[in-house]
PyMOL Python script that loads the backbone (N, CA, C, O; Angstrom):
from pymol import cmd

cmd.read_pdbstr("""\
ATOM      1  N   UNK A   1       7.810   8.101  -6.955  1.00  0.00           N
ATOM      2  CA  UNK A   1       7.303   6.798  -7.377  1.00  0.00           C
ATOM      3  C   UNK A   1       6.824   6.060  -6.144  1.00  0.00           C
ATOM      4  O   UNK A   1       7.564   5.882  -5.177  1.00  0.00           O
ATOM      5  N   UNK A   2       4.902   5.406  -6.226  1.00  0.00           N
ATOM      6  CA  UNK A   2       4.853   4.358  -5.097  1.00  0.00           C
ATOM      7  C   UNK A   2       4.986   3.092  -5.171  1.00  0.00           C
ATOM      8  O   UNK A   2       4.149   2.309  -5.620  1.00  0.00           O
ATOM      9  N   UNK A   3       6.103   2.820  -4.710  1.00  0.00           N
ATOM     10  CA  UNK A   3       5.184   0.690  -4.245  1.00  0.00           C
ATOM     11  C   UNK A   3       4.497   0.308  -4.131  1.00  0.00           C
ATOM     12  O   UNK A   3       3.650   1.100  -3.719  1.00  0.00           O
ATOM     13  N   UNK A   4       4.032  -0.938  -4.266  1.00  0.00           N
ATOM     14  CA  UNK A   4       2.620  -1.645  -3.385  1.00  0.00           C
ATOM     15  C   UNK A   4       4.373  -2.252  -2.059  1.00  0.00           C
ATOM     16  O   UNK A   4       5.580  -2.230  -2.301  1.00  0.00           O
ATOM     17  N   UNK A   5       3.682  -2.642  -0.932  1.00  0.00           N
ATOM     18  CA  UNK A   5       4.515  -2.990  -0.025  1.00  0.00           C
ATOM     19  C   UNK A   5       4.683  -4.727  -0.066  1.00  0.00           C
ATOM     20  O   UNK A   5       5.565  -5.156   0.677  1.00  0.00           O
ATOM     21  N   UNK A   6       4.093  -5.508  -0.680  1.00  0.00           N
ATOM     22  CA  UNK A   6       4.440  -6.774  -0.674  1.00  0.00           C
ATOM     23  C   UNK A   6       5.208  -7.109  -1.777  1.00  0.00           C
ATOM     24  O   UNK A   6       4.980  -6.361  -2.727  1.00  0.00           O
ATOM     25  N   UNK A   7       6.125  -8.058  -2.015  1.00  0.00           N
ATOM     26  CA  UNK A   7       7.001  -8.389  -3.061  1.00  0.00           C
ATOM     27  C   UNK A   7       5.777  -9.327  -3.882  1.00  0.00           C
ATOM     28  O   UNK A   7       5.981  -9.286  -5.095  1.00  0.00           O
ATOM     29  N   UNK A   8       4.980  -9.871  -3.641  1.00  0.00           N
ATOM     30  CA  UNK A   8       4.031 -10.020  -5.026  1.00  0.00           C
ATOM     31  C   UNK A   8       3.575  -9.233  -5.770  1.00  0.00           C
ATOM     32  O   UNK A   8       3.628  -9.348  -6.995  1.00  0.00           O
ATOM     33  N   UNK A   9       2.858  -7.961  -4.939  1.00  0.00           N
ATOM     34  CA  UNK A   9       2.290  -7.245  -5.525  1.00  0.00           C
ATOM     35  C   UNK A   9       3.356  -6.574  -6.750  1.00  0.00           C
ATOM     36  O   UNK A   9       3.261  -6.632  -7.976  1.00  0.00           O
ATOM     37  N   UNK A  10       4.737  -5.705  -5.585  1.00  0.00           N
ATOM     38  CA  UNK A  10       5.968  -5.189  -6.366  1.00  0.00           C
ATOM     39  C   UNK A  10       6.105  -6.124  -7.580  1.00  0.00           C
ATOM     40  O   UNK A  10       6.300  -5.540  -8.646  1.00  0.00           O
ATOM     41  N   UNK A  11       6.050  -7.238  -7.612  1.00  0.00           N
ATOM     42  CA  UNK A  11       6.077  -8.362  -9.419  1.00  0.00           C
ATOM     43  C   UNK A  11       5.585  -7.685 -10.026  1.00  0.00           C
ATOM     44  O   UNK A  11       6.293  -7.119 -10.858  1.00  0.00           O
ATOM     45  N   UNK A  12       4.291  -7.377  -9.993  1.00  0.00           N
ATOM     46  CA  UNK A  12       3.773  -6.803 -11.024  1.00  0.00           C
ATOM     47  C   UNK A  12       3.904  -5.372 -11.650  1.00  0.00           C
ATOM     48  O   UNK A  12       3.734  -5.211 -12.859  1.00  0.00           O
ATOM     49  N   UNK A  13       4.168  -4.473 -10.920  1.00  0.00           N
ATOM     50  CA  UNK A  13       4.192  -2.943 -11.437  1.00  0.00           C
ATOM     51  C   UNK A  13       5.287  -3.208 -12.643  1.00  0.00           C
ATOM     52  O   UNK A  13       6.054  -4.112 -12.975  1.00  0.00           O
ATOM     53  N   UNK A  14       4.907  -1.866 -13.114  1.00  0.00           N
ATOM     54  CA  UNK A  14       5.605  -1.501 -14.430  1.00  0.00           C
ATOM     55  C   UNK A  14       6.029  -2.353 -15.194  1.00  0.00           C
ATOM     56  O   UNK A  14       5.535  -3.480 -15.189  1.00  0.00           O
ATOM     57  N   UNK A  15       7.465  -1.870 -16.372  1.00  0.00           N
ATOM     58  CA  UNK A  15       7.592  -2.911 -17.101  1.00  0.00           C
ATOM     59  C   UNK A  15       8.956  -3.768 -17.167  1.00  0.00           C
ATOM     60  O   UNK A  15      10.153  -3.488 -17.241  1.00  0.00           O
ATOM     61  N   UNK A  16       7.858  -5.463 -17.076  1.00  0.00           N
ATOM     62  CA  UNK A  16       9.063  -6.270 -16.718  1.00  0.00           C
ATOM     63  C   UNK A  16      10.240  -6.398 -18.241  1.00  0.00           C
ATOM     64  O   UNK A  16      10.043  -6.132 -19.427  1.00  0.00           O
ATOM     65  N   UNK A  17      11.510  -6.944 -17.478  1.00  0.00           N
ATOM     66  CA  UNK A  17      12.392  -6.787 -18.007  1.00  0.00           C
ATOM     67  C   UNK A  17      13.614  -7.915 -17.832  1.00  0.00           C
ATOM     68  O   UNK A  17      13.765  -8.466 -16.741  1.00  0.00           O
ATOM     69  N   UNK A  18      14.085  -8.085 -18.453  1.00  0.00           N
ATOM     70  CA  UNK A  18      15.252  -9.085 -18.338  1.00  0.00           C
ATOM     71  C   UNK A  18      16.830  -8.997 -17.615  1.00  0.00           C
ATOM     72  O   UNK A  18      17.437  -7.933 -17.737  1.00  0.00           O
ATOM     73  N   UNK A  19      17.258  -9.755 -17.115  1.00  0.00           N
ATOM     74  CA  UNK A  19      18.401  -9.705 -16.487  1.00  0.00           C
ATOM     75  C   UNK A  19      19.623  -8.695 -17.434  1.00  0.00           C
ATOM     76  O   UNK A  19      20.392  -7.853 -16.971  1.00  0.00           O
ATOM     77  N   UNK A  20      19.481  -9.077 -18.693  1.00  0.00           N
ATOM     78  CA  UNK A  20      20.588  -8.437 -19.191  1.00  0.00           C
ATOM     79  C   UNK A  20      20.182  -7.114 -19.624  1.00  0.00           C
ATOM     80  O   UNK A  20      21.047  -6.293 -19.927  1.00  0.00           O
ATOM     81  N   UNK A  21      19.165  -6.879 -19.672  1.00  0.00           N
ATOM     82  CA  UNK A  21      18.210  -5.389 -19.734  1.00  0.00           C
ATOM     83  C   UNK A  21      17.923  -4.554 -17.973  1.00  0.00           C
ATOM     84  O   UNK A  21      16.840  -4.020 -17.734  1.00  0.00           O
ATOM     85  N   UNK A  22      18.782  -4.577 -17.180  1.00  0.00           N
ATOM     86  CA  UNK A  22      18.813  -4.240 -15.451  1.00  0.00           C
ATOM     87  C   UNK A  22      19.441  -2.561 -15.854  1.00  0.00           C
ATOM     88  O   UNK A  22      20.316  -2.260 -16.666  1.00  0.00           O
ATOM     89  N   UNK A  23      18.783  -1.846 -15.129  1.00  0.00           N
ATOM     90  CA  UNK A  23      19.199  -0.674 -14.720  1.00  0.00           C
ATOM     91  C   UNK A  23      19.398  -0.439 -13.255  1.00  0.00           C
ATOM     92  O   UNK A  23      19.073  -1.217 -12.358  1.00  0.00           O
ATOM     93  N   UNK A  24      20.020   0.831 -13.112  1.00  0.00           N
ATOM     94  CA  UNK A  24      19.918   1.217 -12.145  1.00  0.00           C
ATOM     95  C   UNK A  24      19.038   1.105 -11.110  1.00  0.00           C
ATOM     96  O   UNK A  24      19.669   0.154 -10.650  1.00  0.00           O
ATOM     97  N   UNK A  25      18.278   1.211 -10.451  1.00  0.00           N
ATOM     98  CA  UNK A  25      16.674   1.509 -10.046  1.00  0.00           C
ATOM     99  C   UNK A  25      15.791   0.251  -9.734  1.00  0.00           C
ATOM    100  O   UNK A  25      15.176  -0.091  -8.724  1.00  0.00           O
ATOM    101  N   UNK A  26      15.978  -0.387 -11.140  1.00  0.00           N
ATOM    102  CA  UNK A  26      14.948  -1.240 -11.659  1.00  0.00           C
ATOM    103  C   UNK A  26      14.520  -2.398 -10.214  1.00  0.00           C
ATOM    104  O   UNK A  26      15.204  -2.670  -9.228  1.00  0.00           O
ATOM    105  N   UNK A  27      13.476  -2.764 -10.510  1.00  0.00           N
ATOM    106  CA  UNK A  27      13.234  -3.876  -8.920  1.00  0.00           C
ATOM    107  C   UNK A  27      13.805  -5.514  -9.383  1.00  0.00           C
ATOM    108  O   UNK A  27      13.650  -5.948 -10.524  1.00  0.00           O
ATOM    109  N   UNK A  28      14.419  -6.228  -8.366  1.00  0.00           N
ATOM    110  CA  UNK A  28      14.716  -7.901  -9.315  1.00  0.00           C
ATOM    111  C   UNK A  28      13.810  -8.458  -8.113  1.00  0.00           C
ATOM    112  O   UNK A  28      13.806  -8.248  -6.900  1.00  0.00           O
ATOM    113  N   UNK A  29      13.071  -9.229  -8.940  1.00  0.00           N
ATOM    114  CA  UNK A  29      12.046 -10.226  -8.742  1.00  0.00           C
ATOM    115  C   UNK A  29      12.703 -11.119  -8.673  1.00  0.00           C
ATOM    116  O   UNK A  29      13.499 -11.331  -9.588  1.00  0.00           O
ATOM    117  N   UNK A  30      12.593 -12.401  -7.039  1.00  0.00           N
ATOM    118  CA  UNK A  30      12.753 -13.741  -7.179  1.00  0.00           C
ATOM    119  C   UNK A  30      11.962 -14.512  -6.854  1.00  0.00           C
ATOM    120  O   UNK A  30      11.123 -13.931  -6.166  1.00  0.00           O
ATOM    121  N   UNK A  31      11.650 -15.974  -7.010  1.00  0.00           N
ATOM    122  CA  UNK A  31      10.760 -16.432  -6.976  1.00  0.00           C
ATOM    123  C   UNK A  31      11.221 -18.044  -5.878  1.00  0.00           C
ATOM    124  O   UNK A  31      12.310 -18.603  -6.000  1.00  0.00           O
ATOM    125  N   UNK A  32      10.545 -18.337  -5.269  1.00  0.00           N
ATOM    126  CA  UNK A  32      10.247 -19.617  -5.009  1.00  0.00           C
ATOM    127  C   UNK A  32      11.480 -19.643  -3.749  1.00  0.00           C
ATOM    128  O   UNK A  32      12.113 -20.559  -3.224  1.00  0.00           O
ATOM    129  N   UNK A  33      11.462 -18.162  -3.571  1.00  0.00           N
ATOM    130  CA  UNK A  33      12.701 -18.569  -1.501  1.00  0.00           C
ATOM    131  C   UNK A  33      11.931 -19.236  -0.260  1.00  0.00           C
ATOM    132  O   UNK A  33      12.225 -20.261   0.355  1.00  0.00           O
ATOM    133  N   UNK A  34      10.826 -18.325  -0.067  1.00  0.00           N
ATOM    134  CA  UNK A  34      10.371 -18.938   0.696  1.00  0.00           C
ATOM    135  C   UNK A  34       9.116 -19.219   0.917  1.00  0.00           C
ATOM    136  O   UNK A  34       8.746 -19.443   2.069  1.00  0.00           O
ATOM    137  N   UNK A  35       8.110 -19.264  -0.300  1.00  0.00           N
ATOM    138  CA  UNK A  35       6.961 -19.884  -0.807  1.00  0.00           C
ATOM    139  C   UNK A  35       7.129 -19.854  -2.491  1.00  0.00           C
ATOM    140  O   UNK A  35       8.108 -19.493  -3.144  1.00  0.00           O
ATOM    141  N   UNK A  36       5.712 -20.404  -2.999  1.00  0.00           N
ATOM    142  CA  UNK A  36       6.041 -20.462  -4.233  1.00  0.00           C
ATOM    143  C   UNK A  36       5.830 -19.223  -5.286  1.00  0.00           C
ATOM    144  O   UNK A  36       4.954 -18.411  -4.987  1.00  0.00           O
ATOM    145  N   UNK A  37       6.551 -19.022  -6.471  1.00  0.00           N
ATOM    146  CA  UNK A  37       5.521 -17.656  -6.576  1.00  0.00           C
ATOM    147  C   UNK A  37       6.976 -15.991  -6.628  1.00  0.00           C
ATOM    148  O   UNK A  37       8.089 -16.099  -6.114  1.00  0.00           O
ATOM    149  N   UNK A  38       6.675 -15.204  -7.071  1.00  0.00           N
ATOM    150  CA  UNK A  38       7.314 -14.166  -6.523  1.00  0.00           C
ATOM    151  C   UNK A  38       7.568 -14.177  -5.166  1.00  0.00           C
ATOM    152  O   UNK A  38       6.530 -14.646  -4.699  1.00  0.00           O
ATOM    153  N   UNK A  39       8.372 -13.929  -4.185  1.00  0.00           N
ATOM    154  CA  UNK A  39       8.700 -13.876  -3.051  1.00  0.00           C
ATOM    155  C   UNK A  39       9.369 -13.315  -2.310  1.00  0.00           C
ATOM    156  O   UNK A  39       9.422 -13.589  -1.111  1.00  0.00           O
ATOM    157  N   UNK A  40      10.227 -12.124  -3.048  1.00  0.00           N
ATOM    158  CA  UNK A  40      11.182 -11.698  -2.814  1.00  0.00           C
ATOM    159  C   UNK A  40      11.605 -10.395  -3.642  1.00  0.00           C
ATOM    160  O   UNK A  40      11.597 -10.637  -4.849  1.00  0.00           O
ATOM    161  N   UNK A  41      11.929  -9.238  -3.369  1.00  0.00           N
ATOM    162  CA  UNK A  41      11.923  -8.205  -4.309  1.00  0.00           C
ATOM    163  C   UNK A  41      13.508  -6.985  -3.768  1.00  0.00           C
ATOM    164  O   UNK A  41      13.481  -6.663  -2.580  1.00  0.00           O
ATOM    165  N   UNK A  42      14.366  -6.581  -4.370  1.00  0.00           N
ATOM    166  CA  UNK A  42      15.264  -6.045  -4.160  1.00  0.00           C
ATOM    167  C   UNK A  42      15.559  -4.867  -5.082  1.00  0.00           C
ATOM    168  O   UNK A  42      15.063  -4.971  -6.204  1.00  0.00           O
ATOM    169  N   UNK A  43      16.300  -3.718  -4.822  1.00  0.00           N
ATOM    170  CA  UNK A  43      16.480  -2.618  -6.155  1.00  0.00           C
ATOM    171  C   UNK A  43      17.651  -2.541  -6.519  1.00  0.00           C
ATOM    172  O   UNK A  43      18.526  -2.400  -5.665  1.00  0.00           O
ATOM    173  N   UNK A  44      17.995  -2.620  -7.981  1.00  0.00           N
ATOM    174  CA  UNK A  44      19.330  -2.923  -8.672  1.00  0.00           C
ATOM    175  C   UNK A  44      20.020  -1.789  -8.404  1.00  0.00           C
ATOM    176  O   UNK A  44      19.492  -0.677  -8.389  1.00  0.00           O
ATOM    177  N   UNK A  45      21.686  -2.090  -8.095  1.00  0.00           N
ATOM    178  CA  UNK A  45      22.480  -0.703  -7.955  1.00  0.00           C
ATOM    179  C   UNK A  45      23.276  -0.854  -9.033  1.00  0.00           C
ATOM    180  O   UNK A  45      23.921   0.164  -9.288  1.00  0.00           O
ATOM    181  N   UNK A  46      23.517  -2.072  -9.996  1.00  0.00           N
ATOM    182  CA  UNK A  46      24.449  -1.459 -10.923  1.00  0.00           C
ATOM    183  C   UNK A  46      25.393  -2.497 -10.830  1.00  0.00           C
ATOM    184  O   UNK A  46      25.185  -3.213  -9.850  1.00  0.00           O
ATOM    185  N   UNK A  47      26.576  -2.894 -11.669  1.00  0.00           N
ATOM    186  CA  UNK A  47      27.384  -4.294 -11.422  1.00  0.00           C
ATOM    187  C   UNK A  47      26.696  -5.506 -10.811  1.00  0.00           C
ATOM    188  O   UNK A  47      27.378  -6.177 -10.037  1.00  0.00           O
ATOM    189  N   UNK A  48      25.478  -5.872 -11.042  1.00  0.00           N
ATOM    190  CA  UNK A  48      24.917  -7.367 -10.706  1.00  0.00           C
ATOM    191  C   UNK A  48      24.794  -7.271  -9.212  1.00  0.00           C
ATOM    192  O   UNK A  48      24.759  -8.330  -8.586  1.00  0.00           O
ATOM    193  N   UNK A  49      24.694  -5.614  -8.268  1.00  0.00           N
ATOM    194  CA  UNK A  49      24.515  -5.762  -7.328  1.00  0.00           C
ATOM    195  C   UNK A  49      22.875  -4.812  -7.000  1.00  0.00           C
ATOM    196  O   UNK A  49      22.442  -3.784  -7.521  1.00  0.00           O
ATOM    197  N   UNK A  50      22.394  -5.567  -6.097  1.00  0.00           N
ATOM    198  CA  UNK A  50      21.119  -5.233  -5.372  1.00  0.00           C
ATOM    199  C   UNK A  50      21.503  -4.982  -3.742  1.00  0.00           C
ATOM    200  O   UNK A  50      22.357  -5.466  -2.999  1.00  0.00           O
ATOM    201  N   UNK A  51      20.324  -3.873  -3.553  1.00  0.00           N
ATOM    202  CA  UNK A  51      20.480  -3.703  -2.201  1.00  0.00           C
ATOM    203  C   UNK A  51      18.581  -4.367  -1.810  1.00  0.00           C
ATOM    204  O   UNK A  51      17.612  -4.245  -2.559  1.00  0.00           O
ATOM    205  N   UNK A  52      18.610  -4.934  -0.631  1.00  0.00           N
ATOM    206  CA  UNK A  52      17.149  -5.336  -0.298  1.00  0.00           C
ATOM    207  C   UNK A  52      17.064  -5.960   1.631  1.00  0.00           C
ATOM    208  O   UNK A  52      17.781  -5.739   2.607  1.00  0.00           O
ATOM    209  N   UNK A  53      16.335  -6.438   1.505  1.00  0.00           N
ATOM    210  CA  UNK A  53      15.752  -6.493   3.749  1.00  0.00           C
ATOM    211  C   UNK A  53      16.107  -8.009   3.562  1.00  0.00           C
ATOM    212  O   UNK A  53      15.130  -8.541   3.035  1.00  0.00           O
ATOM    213  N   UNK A  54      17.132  -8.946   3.785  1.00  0.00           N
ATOM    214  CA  UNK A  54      17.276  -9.800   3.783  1.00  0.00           C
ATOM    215  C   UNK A  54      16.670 -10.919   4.884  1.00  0.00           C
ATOM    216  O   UNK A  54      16.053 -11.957   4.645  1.00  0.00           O
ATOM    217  N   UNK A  55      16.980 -10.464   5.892  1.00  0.00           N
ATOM    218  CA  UNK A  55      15.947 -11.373   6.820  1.00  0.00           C
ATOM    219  C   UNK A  55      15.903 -10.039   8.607  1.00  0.00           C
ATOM    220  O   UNK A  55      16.243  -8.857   8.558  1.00  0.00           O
ATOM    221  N   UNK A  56      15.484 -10.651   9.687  1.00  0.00           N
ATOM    222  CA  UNK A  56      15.273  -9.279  10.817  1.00  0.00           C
ATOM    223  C   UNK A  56      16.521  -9.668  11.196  1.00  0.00           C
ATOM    224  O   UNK A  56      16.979  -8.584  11.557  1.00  0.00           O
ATOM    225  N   UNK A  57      17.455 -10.528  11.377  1.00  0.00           N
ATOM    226  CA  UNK A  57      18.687 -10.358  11.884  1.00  0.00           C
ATOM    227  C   UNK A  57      19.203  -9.535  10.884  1.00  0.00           C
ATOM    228  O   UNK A  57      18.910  -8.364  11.126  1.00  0.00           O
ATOM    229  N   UNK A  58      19.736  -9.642  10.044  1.00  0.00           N
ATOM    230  CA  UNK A  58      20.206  -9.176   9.053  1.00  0.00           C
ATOM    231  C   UNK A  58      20.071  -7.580   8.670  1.00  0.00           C
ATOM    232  O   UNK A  58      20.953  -6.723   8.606  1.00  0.00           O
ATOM    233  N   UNK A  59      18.650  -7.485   8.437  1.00  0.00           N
ATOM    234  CA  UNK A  59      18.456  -5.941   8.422  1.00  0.00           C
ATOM    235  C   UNK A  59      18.863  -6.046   6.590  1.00  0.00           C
ATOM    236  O   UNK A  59      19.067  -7.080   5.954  1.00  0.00           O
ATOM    237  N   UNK A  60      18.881  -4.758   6.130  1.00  0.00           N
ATOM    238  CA  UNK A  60      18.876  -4.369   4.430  1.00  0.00           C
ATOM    239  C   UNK A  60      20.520  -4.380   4.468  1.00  0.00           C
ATOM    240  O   UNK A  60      21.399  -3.767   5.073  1.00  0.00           O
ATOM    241  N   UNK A  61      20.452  -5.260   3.635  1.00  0.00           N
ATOM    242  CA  UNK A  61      22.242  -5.570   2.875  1.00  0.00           C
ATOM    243  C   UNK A  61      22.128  -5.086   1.180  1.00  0.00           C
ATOM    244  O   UNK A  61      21.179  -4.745   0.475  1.00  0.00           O
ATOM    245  N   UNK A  62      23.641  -5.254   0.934  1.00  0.00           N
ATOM    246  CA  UNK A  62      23.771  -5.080  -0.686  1.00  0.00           C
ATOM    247  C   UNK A  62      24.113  -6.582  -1.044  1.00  0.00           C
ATOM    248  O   UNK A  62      24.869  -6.986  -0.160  1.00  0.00           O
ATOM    249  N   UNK A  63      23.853  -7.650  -2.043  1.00  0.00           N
ATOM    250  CA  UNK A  63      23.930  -9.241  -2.389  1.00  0.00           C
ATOM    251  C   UNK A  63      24.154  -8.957  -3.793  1.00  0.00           C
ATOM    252  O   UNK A  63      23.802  -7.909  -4.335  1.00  0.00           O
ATOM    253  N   UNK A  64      24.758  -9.930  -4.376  1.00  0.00           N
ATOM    254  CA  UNK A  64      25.260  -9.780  -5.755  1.00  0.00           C
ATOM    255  C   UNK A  64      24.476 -10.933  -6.497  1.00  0.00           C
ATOM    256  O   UNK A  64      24.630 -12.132  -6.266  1.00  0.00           O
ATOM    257  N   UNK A  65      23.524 -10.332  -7.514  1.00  0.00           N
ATOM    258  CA  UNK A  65      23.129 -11.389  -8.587  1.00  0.00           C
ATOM    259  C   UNK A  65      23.642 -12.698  -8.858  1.00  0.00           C
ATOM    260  O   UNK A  65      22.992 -13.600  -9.386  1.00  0.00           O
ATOM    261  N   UNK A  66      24.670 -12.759  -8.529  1.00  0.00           N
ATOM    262  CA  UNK A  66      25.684 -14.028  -9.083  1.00  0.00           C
ATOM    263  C   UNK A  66      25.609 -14.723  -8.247  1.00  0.00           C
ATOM    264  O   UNK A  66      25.387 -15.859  -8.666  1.00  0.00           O
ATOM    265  N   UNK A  67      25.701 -14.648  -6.807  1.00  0.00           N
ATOM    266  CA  UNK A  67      25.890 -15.492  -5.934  1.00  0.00           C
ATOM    267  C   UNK A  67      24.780 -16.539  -6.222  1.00  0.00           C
ATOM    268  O   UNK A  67      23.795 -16.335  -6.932  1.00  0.00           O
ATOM    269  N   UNK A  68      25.162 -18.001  -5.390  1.00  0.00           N
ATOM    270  CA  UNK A  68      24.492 -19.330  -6.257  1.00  0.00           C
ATOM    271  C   UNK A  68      22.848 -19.077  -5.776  1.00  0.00           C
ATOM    272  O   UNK A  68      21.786 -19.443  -6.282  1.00  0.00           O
ATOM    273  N   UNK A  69      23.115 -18.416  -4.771  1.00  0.00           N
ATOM    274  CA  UNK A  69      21.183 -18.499  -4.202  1.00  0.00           C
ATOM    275  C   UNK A  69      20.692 -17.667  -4.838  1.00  0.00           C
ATOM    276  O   UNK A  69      19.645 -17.987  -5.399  1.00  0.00           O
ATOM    277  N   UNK A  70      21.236 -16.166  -5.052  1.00  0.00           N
ATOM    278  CA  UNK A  70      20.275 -15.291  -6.078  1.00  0.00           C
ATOM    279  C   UNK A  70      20.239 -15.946  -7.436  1.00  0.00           C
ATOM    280  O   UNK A  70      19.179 -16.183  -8.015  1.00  0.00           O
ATOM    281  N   UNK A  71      21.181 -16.173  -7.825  1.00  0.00           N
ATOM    282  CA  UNK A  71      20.924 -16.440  -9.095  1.00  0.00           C
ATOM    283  C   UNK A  71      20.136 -18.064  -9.793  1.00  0.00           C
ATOM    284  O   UNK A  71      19.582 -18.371 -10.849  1.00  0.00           O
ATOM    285  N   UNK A  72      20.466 -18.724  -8.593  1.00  0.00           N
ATOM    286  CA  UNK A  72      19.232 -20.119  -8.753  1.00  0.00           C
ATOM    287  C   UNK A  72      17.974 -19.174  -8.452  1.00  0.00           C
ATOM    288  O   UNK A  72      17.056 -19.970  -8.648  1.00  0.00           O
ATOM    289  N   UNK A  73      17.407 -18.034  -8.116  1.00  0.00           N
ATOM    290  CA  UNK A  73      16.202 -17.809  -7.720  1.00  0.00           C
ATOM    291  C   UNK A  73      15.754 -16.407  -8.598  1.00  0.00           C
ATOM    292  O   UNK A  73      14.612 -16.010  -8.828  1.00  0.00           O
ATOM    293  N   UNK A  74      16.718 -15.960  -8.899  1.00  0.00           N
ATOM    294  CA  UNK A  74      16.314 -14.731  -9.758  1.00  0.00           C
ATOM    295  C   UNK A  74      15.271 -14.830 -10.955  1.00  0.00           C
ATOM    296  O   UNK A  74      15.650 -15.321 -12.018  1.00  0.00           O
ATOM    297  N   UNK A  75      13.926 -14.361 -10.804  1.00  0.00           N
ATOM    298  CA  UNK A  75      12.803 -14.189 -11.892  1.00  0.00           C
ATOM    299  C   UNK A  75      13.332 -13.375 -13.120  1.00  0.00           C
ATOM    300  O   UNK A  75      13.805 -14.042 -14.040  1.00  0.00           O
ATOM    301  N   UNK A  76      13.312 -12.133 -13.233  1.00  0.00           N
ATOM    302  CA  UNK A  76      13.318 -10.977 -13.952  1.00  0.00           C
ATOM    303  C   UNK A  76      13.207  -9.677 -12.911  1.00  0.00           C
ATOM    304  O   UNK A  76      13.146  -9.678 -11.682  1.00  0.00           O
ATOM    305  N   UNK A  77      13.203  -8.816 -13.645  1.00  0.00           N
ATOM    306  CA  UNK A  77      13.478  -7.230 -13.080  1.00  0.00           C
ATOM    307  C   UNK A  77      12.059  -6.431 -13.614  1.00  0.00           C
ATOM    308  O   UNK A  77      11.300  -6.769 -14.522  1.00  0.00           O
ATOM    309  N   UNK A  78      11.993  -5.287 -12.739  1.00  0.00           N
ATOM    310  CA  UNK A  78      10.276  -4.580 -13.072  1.00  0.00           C
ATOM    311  C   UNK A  78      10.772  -2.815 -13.538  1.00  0.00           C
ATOM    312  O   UNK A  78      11.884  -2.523 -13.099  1.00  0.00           O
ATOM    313  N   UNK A  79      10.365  -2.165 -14.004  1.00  0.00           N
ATOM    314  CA  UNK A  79      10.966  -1.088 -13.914  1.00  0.00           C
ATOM    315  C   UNK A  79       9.779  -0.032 -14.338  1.00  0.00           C
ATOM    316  O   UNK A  79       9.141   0.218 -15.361  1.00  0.00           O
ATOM    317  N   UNK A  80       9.843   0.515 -12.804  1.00  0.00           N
ATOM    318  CA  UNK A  80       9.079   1.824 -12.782  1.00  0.00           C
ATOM    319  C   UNK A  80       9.126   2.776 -13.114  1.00  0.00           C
ATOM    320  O   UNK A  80      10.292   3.124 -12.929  1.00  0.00           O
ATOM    321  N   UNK A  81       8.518   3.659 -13.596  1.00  0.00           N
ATOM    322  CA  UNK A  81       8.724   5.153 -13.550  1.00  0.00           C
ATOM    323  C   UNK A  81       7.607   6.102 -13.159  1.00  0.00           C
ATOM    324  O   UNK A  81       6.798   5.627 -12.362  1.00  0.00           O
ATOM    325  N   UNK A  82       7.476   6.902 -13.417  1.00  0.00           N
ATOM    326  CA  UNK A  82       6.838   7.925 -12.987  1.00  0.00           C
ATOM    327  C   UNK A  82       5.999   8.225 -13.940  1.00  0.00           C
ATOM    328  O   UNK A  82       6.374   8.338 -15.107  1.00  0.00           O
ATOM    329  N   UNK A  83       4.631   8.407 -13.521  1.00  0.00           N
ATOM    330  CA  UNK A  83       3.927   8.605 -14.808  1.00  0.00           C
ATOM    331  C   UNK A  83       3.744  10.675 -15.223  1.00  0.00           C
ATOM    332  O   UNK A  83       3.185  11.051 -16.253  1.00  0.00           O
TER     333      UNK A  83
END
""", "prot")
cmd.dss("prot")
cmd.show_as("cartoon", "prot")
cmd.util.cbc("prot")
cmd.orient("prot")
């Protein structure tokens, strides 16, 4: 499966989907961190947790859906497959 490499573009592929509809895999879209808009894109592991590139100190962490900032910012989820 390819990406596009920007988290706007990633909004759009495949088919979107709802928080309580999250798989494995699936991408979570957030919106409005640090412009307006999609902004932000991470891949679901399962228990309300995502792994994604949080900032260059930071480097790629695992963050939990719930916490107050994802979840004030969480859009919906995208889910790819393979054609």
């Amino acid at each position: 499966i390819e990406l596009p490499r920007s988290s706007s573009d990633q909004a759009s592929v495949g088919t979107k989907v709802s928080k309580d509809e999250l798989q494995v895999g699936d991408i979570v879209v957030f919106s409005n961190t640090y412009r307006s808009g999609p902004s932000h894109t991470g891949i679901y592991l399962g228990n309300n947790k995502f792994i994604h590139a949080s900032t260059s100190r930071k480097g790629v962490v695992i963050s939990d859906l719930n916490s107050n900032y994802y979840r004030k910012h969480f859009s919906y989820g995208r889910r790819v497959t393979s054609n």
